[in-house]
PAKOLPA-74098 format. One record per residue (C-alpha): residue number from 1; residue in one letter; y, x, z. Coordinates in Angstrom, 3 decimals, decimal comma. Each point is the difference from the previous one (the first is absolute). Layout:
N
    n  res         v         u         w
  NUM    A         Y         X         Z
...
//
This chain:
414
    n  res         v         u         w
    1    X   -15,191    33,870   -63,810
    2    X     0,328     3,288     1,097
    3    X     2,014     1,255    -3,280
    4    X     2,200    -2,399     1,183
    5    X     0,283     1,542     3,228
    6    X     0,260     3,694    -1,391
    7    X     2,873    -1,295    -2,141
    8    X     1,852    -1,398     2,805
    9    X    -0,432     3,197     2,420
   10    X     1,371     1,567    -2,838
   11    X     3,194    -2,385    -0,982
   12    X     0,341    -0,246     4,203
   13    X    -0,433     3,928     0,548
   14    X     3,047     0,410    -2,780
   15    X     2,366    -2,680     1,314
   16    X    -0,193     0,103     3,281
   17    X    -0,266     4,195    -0,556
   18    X     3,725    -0,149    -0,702
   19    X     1,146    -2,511     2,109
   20    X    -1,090     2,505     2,770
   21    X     1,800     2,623    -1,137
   22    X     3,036    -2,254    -0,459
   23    X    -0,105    -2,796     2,846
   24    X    -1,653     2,033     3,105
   25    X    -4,156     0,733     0,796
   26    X     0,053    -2,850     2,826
   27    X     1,018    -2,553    -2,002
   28    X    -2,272     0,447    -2,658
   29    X    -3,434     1,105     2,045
   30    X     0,579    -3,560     1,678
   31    X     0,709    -1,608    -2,792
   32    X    -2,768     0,720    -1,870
   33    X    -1,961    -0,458     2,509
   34    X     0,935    -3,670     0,246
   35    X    -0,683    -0,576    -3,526
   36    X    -3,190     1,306    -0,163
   37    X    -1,458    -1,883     2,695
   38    X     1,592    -3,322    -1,038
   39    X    -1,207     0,377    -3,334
   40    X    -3,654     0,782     1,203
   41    X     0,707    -3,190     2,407
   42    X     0,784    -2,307    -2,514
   43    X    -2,725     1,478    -2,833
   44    X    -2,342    -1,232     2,718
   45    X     1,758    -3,728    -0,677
   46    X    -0,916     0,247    -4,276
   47    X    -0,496    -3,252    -1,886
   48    X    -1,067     2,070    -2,834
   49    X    -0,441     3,543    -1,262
   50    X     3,042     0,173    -1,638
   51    X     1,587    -0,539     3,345
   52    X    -1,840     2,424     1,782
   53    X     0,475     2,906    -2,936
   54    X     4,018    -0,878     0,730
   55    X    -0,359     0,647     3,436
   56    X    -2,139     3,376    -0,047
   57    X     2,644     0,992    -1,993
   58    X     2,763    -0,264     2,603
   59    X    -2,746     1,526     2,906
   60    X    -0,172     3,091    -2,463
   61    X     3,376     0,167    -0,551
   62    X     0,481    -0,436     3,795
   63    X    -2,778     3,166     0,873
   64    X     1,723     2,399    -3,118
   65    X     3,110    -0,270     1,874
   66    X    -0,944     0,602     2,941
   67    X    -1,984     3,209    -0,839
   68    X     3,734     1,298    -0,795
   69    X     2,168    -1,750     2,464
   70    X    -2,353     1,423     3,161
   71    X    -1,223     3,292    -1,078
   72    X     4,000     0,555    -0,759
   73    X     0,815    -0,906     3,758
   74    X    -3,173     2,127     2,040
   75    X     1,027     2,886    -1,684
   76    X     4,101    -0,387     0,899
   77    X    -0,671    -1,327     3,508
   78    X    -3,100     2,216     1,109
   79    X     0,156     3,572     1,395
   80    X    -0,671     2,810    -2,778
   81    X    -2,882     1,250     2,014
   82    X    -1,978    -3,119     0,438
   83    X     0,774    -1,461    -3,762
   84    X    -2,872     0,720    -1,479
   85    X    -2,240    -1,495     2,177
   86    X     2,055    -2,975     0,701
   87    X     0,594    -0,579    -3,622
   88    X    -3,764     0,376    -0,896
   89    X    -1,623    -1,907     2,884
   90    X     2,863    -2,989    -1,259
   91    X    -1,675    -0,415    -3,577
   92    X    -3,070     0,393     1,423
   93    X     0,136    -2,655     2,060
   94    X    -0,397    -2,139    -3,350
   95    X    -3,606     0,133     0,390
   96    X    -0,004    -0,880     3,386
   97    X     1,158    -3,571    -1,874
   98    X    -2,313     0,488    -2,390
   99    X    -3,143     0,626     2,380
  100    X     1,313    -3,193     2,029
  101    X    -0,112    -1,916    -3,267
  102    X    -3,188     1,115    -1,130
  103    X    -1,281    -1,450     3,565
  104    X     1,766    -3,450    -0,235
  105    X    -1,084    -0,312    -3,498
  106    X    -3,384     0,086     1,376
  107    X     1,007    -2,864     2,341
  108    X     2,023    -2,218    -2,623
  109    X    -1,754     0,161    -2,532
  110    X    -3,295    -0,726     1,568
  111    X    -1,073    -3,866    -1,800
  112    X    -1,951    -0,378     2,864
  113    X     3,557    -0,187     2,008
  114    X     2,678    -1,211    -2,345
  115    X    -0,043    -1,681    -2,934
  116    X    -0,039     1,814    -3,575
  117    X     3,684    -1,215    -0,512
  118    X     1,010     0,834     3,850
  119    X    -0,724     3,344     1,139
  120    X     1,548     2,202    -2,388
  121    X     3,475    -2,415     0,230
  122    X    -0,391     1,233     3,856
  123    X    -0,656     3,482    -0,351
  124    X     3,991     0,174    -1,771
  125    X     1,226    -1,685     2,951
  126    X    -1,415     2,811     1,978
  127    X     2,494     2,657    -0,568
  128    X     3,101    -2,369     0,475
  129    X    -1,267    -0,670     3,427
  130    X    -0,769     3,807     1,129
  131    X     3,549     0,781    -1,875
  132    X     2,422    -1,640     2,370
  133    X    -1,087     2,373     2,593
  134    X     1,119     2,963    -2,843
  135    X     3,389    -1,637    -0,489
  136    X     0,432     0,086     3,639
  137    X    -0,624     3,597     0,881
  138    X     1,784     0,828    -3,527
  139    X     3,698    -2,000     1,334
  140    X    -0,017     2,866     2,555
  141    X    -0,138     2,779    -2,439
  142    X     3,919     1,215    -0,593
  143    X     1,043     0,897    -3,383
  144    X     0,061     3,497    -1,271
  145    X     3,193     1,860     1,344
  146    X    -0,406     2,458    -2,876
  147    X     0,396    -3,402    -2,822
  148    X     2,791    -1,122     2,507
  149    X     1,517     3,495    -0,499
  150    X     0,225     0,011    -3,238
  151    X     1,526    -3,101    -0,685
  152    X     2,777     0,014     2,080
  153    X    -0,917    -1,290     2,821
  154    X     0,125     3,168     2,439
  155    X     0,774    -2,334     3,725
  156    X    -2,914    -1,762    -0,086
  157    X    -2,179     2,940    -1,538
  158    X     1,164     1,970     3,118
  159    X    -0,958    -3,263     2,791
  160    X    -3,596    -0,372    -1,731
  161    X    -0,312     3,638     0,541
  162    X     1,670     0,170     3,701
  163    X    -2,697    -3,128     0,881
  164    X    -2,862     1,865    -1,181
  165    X     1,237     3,094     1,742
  166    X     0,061    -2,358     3,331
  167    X    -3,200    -1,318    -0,814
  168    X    -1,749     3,416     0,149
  169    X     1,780     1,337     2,914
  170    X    -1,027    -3,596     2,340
  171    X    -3,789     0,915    -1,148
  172    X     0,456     3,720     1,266
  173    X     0,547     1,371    -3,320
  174    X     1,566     3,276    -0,545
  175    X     2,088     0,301    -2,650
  176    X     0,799     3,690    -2,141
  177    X     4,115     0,469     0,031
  178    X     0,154     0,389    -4,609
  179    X     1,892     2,926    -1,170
  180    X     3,327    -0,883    -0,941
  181    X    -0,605     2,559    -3,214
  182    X    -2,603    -2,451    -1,199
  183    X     2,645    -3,054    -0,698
  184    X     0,858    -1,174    -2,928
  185    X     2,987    -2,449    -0,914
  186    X    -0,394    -2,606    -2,754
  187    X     1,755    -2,672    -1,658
  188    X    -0,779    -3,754    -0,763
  189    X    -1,468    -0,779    -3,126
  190    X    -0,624    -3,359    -1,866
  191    X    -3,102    -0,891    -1,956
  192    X    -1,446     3,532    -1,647
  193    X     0,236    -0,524    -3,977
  194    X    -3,296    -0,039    -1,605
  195    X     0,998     3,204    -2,197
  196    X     0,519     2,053     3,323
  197    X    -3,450    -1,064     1,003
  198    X    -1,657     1,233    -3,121
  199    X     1,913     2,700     0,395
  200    X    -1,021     1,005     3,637
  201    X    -3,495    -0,498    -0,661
  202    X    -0,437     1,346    -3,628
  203    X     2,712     2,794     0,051
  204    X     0,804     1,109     3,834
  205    X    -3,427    -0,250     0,943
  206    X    -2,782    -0,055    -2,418
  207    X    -3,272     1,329     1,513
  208    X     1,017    -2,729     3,336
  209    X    -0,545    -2,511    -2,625
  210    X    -3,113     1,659    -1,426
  211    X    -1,111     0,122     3,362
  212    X     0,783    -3,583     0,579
  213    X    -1,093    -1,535    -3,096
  214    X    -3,495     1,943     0,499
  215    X    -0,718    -0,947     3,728
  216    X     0,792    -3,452    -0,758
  217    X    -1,532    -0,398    -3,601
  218    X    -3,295     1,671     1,069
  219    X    -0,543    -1,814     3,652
  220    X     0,218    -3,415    -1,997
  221    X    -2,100     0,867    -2,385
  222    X    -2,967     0,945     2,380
  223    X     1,009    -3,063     2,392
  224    X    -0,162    -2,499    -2,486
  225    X    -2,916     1,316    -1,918
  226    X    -2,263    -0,595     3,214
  227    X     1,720    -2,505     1,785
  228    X     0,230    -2,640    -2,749
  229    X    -3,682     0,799    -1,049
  230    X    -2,093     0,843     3,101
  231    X    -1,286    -3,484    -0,041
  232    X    -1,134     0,132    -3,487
  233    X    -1,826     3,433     0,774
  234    X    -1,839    -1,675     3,197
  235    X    -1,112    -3,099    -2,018
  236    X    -0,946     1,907    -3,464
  237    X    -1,400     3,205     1,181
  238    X    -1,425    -0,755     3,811
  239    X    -0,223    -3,981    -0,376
  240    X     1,908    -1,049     2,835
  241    X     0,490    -3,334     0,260
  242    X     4,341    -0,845    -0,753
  243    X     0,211    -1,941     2,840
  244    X    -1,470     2,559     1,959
  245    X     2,760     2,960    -0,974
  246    X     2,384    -0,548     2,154
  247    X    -2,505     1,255     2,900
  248    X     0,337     3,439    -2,151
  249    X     3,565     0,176    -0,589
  250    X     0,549    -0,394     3,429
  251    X    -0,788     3,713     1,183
  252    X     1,534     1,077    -3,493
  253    X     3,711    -1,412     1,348
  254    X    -0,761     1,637     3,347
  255    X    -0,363     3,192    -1,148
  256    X     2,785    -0,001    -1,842
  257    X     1,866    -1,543     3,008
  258    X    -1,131     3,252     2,439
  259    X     0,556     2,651    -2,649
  260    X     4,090    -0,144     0,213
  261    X    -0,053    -0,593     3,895
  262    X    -2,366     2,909     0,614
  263    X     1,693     2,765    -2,862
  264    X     3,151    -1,214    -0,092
  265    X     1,266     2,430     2,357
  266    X    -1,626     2,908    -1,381
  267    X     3,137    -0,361    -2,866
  268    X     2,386     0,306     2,517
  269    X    -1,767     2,931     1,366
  270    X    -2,342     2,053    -2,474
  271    X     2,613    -1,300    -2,772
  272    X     0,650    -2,338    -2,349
  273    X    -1,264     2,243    -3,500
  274    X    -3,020     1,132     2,031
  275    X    -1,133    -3,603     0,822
  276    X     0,658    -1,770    -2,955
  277    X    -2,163     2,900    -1,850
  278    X    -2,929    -0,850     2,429
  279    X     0,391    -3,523     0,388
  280    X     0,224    -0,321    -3,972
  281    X    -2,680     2,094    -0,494
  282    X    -2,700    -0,338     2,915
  283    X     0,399    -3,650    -1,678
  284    X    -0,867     0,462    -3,546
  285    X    -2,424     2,752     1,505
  286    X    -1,989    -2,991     1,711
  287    X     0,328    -2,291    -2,937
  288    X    -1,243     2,718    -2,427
  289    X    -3,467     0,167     2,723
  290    X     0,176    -3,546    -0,179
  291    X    -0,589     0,518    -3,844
  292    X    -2,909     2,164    -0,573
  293    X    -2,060    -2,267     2,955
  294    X     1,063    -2,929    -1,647
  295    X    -1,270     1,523    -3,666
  296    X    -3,443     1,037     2,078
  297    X    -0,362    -3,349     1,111
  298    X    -0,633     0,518     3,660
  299    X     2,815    -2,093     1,475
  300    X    -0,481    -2,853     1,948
  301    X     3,174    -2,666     0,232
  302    X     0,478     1,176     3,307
  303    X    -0,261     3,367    -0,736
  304    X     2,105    -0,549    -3,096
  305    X     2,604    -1,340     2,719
  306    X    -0,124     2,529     2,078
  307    X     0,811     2,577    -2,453
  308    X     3,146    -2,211    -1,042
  309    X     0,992    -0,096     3,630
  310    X    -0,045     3,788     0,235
  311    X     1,911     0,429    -3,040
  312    X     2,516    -2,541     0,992
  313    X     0,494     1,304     3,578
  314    X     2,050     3,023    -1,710
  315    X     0,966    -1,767    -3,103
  316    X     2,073    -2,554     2,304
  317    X     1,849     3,083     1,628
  318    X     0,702     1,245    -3,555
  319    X     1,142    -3,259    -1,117
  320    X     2,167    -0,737     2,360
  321    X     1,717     3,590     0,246
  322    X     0,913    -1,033    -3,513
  323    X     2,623    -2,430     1,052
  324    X     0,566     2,617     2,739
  325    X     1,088     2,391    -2,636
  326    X     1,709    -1,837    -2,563
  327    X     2,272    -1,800     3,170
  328    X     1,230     3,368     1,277
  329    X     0,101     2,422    -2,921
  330    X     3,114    -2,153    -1,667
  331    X     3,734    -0,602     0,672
  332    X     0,953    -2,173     3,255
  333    X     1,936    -2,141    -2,541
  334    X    -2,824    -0,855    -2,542
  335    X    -2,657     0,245     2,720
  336    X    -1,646    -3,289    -0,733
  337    X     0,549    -0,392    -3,774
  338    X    -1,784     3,448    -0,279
  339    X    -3,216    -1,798     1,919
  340    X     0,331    -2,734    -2,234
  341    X    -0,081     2,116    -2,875
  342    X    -3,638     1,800     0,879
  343    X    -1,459    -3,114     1,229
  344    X     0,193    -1,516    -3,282
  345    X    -1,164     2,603    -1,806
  346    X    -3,078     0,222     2,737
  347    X    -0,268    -3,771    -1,104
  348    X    -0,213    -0,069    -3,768
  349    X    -2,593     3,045     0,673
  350    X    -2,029    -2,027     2,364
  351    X    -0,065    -2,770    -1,832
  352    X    -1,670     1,511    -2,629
  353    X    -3,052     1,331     1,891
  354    X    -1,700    -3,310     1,072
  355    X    -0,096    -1,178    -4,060
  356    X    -1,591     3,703    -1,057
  357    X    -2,452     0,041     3,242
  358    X    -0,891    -3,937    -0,173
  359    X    -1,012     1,034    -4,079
  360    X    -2,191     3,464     1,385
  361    X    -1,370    -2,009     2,545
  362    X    -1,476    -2,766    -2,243
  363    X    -2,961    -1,667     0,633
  364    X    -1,275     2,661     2,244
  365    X    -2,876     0,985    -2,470
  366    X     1,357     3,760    -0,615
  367    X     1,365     2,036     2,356
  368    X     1,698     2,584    -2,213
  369    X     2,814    -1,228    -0,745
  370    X     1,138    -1,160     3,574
  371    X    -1,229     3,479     1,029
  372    X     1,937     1,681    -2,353
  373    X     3,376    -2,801     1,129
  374    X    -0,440     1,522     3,703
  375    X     0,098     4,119    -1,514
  376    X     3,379    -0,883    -1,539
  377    X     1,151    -1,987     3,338
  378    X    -1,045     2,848     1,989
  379    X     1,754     2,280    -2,506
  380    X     3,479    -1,810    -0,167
  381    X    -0,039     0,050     4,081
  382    X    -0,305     3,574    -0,278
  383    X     2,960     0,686    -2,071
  384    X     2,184    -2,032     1,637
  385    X    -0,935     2,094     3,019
  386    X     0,176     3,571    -1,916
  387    X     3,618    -1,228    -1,314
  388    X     1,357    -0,917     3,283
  389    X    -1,311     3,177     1,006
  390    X     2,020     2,026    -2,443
  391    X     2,936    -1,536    -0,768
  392    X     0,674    -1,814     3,304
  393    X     2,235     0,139     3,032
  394    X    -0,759     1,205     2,961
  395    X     2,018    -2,839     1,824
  396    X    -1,862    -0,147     3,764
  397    X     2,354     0,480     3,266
  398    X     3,140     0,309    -2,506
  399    X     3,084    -2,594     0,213
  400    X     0,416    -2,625    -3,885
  401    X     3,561     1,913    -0,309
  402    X    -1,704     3,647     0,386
  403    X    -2,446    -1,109    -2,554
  404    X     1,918    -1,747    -2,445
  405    X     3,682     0,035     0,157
  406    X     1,842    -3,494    -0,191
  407    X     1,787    -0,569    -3,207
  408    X     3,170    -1,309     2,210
  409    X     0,115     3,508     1,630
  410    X     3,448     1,037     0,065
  411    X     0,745     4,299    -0,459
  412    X     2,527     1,895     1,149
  413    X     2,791    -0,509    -2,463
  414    X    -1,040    -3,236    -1,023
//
């Protein structure tokens, strides 16, 4: 079931990736929204498995395109100084789903409570029900002026701009006149051909795609190698009961909850090179610790645990500064394609880790080979964080146009 999940984030990430870039952000970050959580409603309604594979399908495809659609629209709508931290704390507020989950999974699924055949039908219905109040807030959340800009539609790119403006000034904002010498003019485009994206991203700008195919393709890994096996390390190596796990992955999704809220303004300010290096690598740092005590033997599951929190608390930053970096490092007009791109290629990589860490894990008899899984984890976080370091852009406090320009910038003479 959850290949069939990964392959719909992915199928959703790419469709719905264009149709931002083509039909408008607000459009699309609601729409997806919508499908995801009535898919996830009606998966909670399956006759049969069949059914319910159909239907995790759509809620992937529903979550893949909304990982473009929204990080596309808090980076055109938000401030350049307060991006980063906006951006980050966004995706990290993921686990903040994830640690509710975990705690109404310990509710639902309780046979004490609800019936084998009830509970889990239930715990889908969850999310549609907390989701209307997301829709809500989400109908108040303009489009992008800089999309409306650039296809044509200038009048009502300059009202969504002149309400915001009003906005600020009613809550006592201030707001800094811009120097005419930074505007740009450009043109309206159509649909970007797919042979001008692989040119942008292989030709123009090369080590941006390095960059983003390494943050992305190195985060999943590590994610999804102990995220999709933690439960099979706490009931092989430490013999924790499986009903009793969720009590330990609760704290896990908390800590990666607090990490983005409490250092995700340290990218705006220290910057964002600097950060990802330490997030990136205090992460793998942890993980590698996590190794040789692991190897020795002297972990307990909660101590196991807490060493997973630790690691996550900065991995979580990383992560999310990933999508941070590939949404703002990109052309305006290909802007949520681009995500699209790196997310599937984070994806495939992920998917791969839970198969090659479920096979070291085995039946928990030898250590080794799990030991020797977490070096390489540890490892791969750390490049990721060494090649954002060298090859990346140092994007904090600066406007999208001053660090990439638009493709439907018009030059003197044009």
């Amino acid at each position: 079931m959850g290949t069939v999940y990964l392959v719909g984030q992915i199928a959703g990430a790419l469709i719905f990736g264009r149709l931002s870039d083509k039909l408008g952000r607000r459009k699309l970050f609601i729409l997806t929204l919508v499908i995801y959580l009535l898919a996830s409603g009606i998966a909670g309604l399956s006759p049969n498995y069949a059914f319910l594979a159909v239907f995790r399908f759509f809620a992937g495809m529903g979550i893949g395109g909304e990982y473009a659609a929204i990080n596309s629209a808090i980076d055109e709508l938000i401030p350049s100084k307060y991006r980063g931290r906006v951006d980050i704390a966004i995706n990290g507020t993921y686990w903040g789903g994830a640690a509710l989950g975990s705690a109404a999974n310990l509710f639902f699924l309780n046979d004490e409570i609800f019936a084998e055949n009830v509970g889990w039908r239930l715990g889908f219905f969850l999310g549609p029900i907390l989701g209307l109040a997301i829709i809500y807030l989400r109908r108040h959340i303009p489009e992008s002026p800089r999309w409306l800009m650039t296809h044509g539609r200038e009048e009502e790119a300059e009202r969504t701009v002149d309400e915001i403006e009003r906005r600020v000034q009613n809550e006592g904002g201030v707001l800094e006149p811009v120097d005419d010498a930074k505007a740009i003019t450009v043109k309206a485009t159509e649909s970007i051909p797919f042979r001008t994206i692989a040119r942008v991203l292989i030709r123009q700008y090369p080590k941006r795609t390095l960059v983003g195919a390494t943050m992305m393709v190195t985060q999943s890994f590590l994610y999804n190698a102990i995220f999709f096996t933690y439960a099979l390390v706490l009931e092989n190596f430490y013999d924790v009961e499986q009903s009793a796990v969720s009590y330990f992955f609760f704290p896990f999704a908390i800590g990666n909850l607090i990490g983005p809220l409490v250092l995700g303004h340290l990218f705006d300010v220290w910057g964002r090179r600097k950060m990802i290096f330490l997030t990136y690598g205090v992460s793998g740092a942890v993980l590698a610790l996590s190794a040789v005590l692991f190897s020795m033997d002297v972990l307990t599951a909660t101590t196991q645990t807490i060493l997973w929190c630790v690691s996550s608390f900065f991995a979580s930053a990383g992560a999310s500064s990933a999508y941070l970096t590939v949404s703002e490092i990109f052309p305006l007009e290909l802007r949520s394609q681009a995500i699209s791109y790196f997310f599937t290629l984070g994806q495939i990589a992920g998917a791969i880790a839970p198969t090659l860490y479920g096979v070291l894990i085995g039946d928990g008899s030898d250590r080794g080979p799990l030991t020797i899984g977490y070096f390489v984890g540890a490892a791969v976080m750390i490049i990721g964080g060494v090649v954002a370091l060298v090859f990346g852009v140092d994007a904090e406090r600066r406007s999208l146009e001053s660090i990439t320009e638009p493709l439907s910038t018009v030059r003197d003479g044009d």
